[in-house]
Structures are given as structure tokens and as C-alpha cells.
DRENMI-920126 format. One record per residue (C-alpha): residue number from 1; chain; x, y, z; residue in one letter. Coordinates in Angstrom, 3 decimals, m for minus. Layout:
N
[NUM; A; [X; Y; Z]; a] ...
//
This chain:
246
[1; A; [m19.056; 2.134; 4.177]; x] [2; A; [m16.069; 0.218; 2.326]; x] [3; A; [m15.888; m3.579; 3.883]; x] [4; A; [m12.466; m5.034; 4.290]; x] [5; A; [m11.755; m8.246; 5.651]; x] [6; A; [m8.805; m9.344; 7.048]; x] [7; A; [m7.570; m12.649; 7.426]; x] [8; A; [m4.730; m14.849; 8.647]; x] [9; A; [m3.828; m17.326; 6.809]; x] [10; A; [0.131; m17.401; 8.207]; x] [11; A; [1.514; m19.890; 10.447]; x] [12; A; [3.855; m17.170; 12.101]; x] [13; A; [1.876; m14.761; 12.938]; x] [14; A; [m0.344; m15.754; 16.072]; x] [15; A; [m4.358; m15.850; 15.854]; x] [16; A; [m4.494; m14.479; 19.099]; x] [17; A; [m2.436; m10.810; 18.017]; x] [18; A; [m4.665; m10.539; 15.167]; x] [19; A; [m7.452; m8.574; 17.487]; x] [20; A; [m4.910; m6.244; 18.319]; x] [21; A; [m3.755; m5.633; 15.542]; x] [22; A; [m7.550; m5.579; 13.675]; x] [23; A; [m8.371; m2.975; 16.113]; x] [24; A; [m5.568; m0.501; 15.684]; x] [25; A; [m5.816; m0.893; 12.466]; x] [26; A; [m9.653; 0.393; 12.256]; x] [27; A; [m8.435; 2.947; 14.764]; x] [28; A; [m5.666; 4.472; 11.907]; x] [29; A; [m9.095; 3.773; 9.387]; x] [30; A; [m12.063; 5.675; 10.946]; x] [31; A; [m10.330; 8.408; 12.702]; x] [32; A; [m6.560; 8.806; 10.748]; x] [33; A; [m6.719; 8.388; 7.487]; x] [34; A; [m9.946; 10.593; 6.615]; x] [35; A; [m7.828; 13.651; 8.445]; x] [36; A; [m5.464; 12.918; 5.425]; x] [37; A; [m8.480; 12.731; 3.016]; x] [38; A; [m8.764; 9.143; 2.715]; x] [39; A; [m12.257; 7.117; 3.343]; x] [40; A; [m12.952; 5.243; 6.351]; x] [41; A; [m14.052; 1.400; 6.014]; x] [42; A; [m14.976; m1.394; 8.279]; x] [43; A; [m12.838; m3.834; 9.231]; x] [44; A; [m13.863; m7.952; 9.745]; x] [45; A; [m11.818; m9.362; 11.507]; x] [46; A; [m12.072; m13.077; 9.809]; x] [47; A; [m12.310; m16.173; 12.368]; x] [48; A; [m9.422; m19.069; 11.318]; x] [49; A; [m10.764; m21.528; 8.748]; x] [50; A; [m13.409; m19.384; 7.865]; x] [51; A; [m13.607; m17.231; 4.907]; x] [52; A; [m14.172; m13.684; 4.297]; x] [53; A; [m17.729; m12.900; 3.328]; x] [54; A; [m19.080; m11.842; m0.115]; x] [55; A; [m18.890; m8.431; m1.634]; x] [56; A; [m15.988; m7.325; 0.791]; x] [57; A; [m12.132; m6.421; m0.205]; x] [58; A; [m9.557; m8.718; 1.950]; x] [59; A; [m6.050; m8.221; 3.184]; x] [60; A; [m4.706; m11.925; 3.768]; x] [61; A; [m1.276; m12.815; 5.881]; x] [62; A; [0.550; m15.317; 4.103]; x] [63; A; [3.836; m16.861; 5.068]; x] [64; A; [5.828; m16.800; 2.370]; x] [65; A; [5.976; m14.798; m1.319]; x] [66; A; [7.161; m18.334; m3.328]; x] [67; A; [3.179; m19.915; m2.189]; x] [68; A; [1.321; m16.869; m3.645]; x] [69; A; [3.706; m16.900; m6.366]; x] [70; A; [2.573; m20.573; m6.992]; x] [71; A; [m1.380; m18.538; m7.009]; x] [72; A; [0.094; m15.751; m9.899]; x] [73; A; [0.037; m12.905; m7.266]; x] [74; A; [m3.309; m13.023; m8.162]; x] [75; A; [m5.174; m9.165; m7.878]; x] [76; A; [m9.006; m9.564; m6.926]; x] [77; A; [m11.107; m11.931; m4.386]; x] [78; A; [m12.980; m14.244; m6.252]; x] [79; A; [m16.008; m11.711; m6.162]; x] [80; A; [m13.981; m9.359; m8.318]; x] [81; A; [m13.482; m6.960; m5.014]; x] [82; A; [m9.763; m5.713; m3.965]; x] [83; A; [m7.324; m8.754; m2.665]; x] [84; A; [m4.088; m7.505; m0.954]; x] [85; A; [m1.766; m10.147; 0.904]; x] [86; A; [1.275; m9.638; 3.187]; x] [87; A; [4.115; m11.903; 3.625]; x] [88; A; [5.348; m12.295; 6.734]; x] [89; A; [8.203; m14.001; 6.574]; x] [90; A; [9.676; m11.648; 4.317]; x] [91; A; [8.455; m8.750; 6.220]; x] [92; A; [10.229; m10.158; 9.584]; x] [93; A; [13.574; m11.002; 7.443]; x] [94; A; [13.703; m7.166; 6.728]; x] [95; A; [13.220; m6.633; 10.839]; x] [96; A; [10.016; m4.978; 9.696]; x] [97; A; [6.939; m5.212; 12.083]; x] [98; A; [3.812; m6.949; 10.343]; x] [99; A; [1.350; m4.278; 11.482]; x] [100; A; [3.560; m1.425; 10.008]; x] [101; A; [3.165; m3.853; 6.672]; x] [102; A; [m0.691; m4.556; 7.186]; x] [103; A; [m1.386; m1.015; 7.710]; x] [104; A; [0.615; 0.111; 4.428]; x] [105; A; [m1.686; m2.481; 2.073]; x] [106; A; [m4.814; m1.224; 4.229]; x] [107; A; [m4.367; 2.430; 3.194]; x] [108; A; [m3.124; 2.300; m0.473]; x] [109; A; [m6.335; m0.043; m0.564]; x] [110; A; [m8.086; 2.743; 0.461]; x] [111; A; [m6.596; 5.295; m1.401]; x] [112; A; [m6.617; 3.478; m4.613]; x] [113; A; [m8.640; 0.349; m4.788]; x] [114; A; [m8.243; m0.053; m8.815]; x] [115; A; [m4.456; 1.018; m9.107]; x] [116; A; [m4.852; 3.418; m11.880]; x] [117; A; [m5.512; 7.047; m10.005]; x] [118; A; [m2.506; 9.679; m10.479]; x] [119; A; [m1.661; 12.907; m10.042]; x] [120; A; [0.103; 14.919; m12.558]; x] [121; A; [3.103; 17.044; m11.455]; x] [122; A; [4.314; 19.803; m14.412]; x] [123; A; [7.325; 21.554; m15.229]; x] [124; A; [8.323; 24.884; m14.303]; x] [125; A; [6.971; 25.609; m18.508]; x] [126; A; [3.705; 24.195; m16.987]; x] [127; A; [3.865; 21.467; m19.330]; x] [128; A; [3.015; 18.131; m17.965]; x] [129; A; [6.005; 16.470; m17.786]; x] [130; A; [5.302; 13.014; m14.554]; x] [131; A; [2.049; 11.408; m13.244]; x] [132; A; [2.757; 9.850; m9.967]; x] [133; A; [1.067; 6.830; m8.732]; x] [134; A; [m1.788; 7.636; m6.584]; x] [135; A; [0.221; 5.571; m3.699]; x] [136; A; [m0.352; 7.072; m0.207]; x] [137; A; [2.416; 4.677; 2.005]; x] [138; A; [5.335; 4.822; m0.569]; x] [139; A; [6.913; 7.962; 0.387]; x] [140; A; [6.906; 7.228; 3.927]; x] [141; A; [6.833; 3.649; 4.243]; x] [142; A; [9.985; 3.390; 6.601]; x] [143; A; [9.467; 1.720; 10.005]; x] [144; A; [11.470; 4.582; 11.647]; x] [145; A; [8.379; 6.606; 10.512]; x] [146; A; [5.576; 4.798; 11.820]; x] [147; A; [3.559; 5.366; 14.766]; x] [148; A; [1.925; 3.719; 17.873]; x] [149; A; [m2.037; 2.992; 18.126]; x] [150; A; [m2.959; 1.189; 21.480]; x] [151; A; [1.071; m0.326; 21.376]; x] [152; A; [0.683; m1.643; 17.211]; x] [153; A; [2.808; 0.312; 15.062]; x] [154; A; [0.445; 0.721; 12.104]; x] [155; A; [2.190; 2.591; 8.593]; x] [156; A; [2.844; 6.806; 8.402]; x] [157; A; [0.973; 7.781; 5.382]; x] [158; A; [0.446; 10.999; 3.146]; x] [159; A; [m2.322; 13.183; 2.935]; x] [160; A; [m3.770; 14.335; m0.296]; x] [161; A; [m2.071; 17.203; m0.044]; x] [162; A; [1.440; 15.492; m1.028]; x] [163; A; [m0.152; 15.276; m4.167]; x] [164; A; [m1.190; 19.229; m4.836]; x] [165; A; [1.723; 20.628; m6.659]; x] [166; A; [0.192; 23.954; m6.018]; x] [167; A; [1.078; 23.444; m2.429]; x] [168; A; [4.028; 25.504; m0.497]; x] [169; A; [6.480; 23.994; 1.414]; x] [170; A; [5.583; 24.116; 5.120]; x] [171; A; [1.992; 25.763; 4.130]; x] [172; A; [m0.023; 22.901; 5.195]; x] [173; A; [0.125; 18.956; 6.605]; x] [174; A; [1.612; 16.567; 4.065]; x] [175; A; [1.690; 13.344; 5.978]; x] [176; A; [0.207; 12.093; 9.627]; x] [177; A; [3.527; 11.768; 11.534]; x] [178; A; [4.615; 15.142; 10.167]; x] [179; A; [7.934; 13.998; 8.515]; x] [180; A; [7.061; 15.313; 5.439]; x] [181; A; [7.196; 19.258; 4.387]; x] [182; A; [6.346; 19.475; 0.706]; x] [183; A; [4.265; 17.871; m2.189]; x] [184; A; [6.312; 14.770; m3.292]; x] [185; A; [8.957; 14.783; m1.316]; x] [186; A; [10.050; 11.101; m0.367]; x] [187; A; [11.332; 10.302; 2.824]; x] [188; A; [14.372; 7.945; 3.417]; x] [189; A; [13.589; 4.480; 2.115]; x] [190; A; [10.211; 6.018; 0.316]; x] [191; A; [9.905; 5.707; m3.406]; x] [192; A; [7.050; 6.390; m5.661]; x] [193; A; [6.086; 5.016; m9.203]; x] [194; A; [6.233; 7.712; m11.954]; x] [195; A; [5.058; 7.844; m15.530]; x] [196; A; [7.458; 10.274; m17.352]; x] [197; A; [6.008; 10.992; m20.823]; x] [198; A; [9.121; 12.582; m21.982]; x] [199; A; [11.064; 9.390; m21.137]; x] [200; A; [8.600; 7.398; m22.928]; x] [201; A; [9.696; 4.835; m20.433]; x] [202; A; [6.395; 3.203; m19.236]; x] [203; A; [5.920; 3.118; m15.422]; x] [204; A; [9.282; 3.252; m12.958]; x] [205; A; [10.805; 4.323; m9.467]; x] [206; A; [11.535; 7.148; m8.125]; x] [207; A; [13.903; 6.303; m4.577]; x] [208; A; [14.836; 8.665; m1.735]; x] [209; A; [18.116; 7.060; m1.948]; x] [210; A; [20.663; 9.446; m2.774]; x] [211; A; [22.327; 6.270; m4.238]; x] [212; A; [19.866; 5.948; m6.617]; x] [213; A; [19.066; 8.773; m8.240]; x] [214; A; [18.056; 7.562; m11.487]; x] [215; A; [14.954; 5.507; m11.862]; x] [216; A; [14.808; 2.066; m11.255]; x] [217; A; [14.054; m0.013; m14.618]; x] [218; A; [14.185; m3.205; m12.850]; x] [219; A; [11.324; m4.996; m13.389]; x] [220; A; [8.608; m4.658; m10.387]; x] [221; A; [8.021; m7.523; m8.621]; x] [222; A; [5.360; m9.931; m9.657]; x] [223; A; [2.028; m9.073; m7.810]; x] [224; A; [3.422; m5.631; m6.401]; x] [225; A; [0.965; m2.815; m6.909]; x] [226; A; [4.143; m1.078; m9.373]; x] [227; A; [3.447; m4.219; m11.399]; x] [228; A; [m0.398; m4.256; m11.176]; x] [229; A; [m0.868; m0.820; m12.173]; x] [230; A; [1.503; m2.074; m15.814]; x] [231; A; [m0.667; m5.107; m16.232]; x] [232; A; [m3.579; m4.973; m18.241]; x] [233; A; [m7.080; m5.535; m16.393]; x] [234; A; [m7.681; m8.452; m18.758]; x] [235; A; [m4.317; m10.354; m17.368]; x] [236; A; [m5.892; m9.964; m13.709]; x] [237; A; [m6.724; m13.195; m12.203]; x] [238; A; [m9.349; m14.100; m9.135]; x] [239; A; [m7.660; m15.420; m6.320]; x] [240; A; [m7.928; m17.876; m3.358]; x] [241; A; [m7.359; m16.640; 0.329]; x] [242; A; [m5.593; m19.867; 0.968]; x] [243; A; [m1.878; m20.341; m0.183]; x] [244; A; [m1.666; m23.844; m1.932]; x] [245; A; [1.398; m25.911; m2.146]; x] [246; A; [2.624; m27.035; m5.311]; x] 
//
């Protein structure tokens, strides 16, 4: 059984809702998410000031993006294990609900623990022509799109089907809240990273927007998983659970 540890570690986002929100969240992991072909894991919910225990992955709230910035949006616990981190204050400046936030790190954690799993989607010559990312929230990672557990709105997420090309539209369930109806089709606000070999590009974006059609060649945000999966596993640095200040 996978371990994952959550912790709080953010000043606005109360102790007490963490409970809540721990147990909705193993809700969406032990009967959701393996529907959709995902594992299950355990979740520890971690007690304030103490820290998580060995050989487990952690998702740690944090208040702001500038203090783990200060850390290198580091990638891995210091046990080498999976390290994701939320920041709330940016999520609550987008009018974005933590959990929905919490949830989406919790299930691309599950879905792809090492960021480097994708799926390869060919051509109508049958010639490989993208790989997506192996990123199961992306596509669907809207508020408007997620959905209540014991009053926590945890993230909507795809199943593996979303990744079978082979798949017809309407033949089968491509996400949870059933929003989606074909393999790779992004909902509003989703996007998904895509390696196009005939763009020799490296990794970008693919948007729902229809204002944004082309990829996005901005450059990913430091510490994002888009970035992580372009960073070589050498540059990855352990990290502490606790933001410091500079």
C-alpha cells in the first residue's frame, strides 16, 4: 500500500479542517481513483510540529510560492520518496478551493510518482507523431468540474482510458465526473504537456483555450511537474517540509 503523508505547514489554512479534508481525500483514494485505474494509498494525516515519517511520499500546505522558491521547489522528501506542496495563498487568490488543489497533487502523485510516464498518441499515417504527459488532473482541473466527498470538493480526474487512443468517443468512461467524452480531450481551463517529435520543441502546453491554440513556449514554472518532468534527475534536490525564510 503506497504511504502518503500530508502535512500543514500553512498559517491560513486551519489545523482543525485538515481532518476533513484528510478524510475525503482517502475517500477519492481507496474507492475513486482505482475505478479510473489509479492505485489506492494510505493517507497520514501528520500532527502540527511533527514530521512525516520515513519511507512515505508527502503533500505539504505552504503559504506562499516565493518561501519554497527560497527551498528550489525542491522534488523529493529527504528520503528520496515523492514531495508535492500546495500554496495556498495562491490557490485562494485564484478563488480556488484548497481541497480541489490538494486532491489534484494527490492523484497525479498517484498516477505518476517519477514524472516521466506517457502515452503516445499517432497520426492518422499511424506514425507517432505526440507523447502526452502521463498527468491525470490537467485536463479537468477546473473547479467548476470538481465534486463533493462528505462537503470537500476534492479534484475531477481522468481515467486511463483518456489515454487509449484506440478508444471511441462516448464508448466508455473517460473521467469520474463524466465531463469528458473522448481520449484527450481537455476540458475548459485543462491543458496537458506534450512532446511533439516533429516540432523538435522539447516539452510544452497544450490549453483548452480557444485563445490559445498554439502551444505555450513559456517557460514552466519553477517546481511545476511541466518543469520537473524537463529537469534532469541529477538537478533534483531533497527537500525540507518546513518553508524557511530568507
Amino acid at each position: 500500500m503506497i504511504q502518503i503523508s500530508i502535512v500543514n505547514r500553512s498559517t491560513l489554512f486551519k489545523d482543525a479542517d485538515m481532518a476533513p479534508l484528510v478524510a475525503a481525500l482517502q475517500v477519492q483514494a481507496s474507492r475513486d481513483l482505482p475505478l479510473g485505474g489509479w492505485p489506492e494509498a494510505k493517507l497520514n494525516l501528520v500532527a502540527p510540529g511533527e514530521n512525516p515519517a520515513p519511507g512515505a511520499s508527502v503533500i505539504s500546505l505552504l503559504d506562499d510560492a516565493d518561501q519554497a522558491s527560497v527551498l528550489g521547489y525542491h522534488d523529493v522528501t529527504p528520503d528520496g520518496y515523492p514531495l508535492g506542496k500546495v500554496f495556498v495563498r495562491a490557490t485562494l487568490a485564484e478563488n480556488s478551493a484548497v481541497s480541489v488543489t490538494v486532491s489534484h497533487e494527490l492523484c497525479e502523485m498517484l498516477g505518476d510518482p517519477d514524472i516521466n510516464l506517457v502515452a503516445e498518441r499517432d497520426d492518422a499515417q499511424g506514425r507517432a507523431k505526440m507523447f502526452y504527459a502521463f498527468e491525470n488532473c490537467d485536463a479537468c482541473e477546473a473547479d467548476q468540474f470538481a465534486y463533493d466527498i462528505d462537503g470537500v470538493k476534492v479534484s475531477d480526474f481522468v481515467y486511463r482510458s483518456w489515454f487509449q487512443q484506440f478508444r471511441r468517443q462516448g464508448s466508455v468512461q473517460f473521467d469520474f465526473a463524466k465531463k469528458i467524452t473522448a481520449p484527450f480531450q481537455l476540458l475548459s481551463g485543462g491543458y496537458i504537456g506534450v512532446l511533439d517529435l516533429k516540432k523538435g520543441m522539447g516539452w510544452t502546453q497544450l490549453t483548452a483555450d480557444a485563445s490559445k491554440t498554439t502551444r505555450l513556449l513559456s517557460r514552466a514554472k519553477v517546481g511545476s511537474r511541466r518543469e520537473r518532468r524537463r529537469t534532469t534527475r541529477d538537478l533534483w534536490v531533497a527537500s525540507d517540509y518546513v518553508p524557511r525564510k530568507v
